[in-house]
C-alpha positions, 0 to 999 in steps of 0.5 A, spaced: 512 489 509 511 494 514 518 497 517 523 491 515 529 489 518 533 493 512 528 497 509 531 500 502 534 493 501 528 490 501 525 496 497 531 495 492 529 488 491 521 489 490 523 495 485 528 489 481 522 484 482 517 488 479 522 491 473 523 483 471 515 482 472 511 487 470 510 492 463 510 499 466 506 502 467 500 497 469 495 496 475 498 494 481 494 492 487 496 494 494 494 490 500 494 493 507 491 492 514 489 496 519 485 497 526 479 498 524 479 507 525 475 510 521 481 516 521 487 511 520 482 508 514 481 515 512 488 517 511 489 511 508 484 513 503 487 520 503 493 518 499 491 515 494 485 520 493 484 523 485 489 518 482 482 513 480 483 508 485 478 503 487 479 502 493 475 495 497 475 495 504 473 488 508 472 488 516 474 482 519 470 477 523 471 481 530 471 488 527 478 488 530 481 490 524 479 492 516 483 489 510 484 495 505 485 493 497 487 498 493 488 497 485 491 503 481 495 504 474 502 506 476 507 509 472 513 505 474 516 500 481 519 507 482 511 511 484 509 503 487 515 504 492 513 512 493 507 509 496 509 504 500 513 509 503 508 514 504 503 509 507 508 506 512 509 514 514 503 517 515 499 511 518 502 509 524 501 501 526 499 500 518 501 492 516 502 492 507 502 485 505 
């Protein structure tokens, strides 16, 4: 998900997958990979600080690159895709799956 070819196309189509999936508000996990730097993983962290969060951080095998999971309530598709945004904005080279 990181930087599409067209990215508010691919946004409108997740925001409409979401509507037919989901009763809102409700718990989304978020799924994202990045090097394994402490800065990029705080940042990452930093964005979804005081909004009750649980956050689980996996390295991998060669330590390379960490696997952050981030399970949250969000109010709507709307504040979902906000984050996504943010994310892609703030953390330079990070992959959202």
């Amino acid at each position: 998900m990181n930087a599409p070819p067209n990215s508010e196309e691919f946004y409108k189509k997740l925001k409409g997958q979401l509507y037919e999936t989901t009763s809102w508000p409700a718990e989304y996990l978020y799924k994202f990979i990045v090097k394994s730097d402490v800065k990029k993983i705080a940042k990452l962290e930093a964005i979804f600080n005081n909004m009750g969060a649980v956050i689980n951080k996996i390295e991998s095998k060669n330590g390379k690159y960490t696997s952050v999971s981030i399970n949250l309530l969000m109010r709507d598709p709307d504040a979902v895709i906000e984050k996504y945004k943010e994310v892609a904005e703030k953390v330079e080279g990070v992959i959202s799956l």
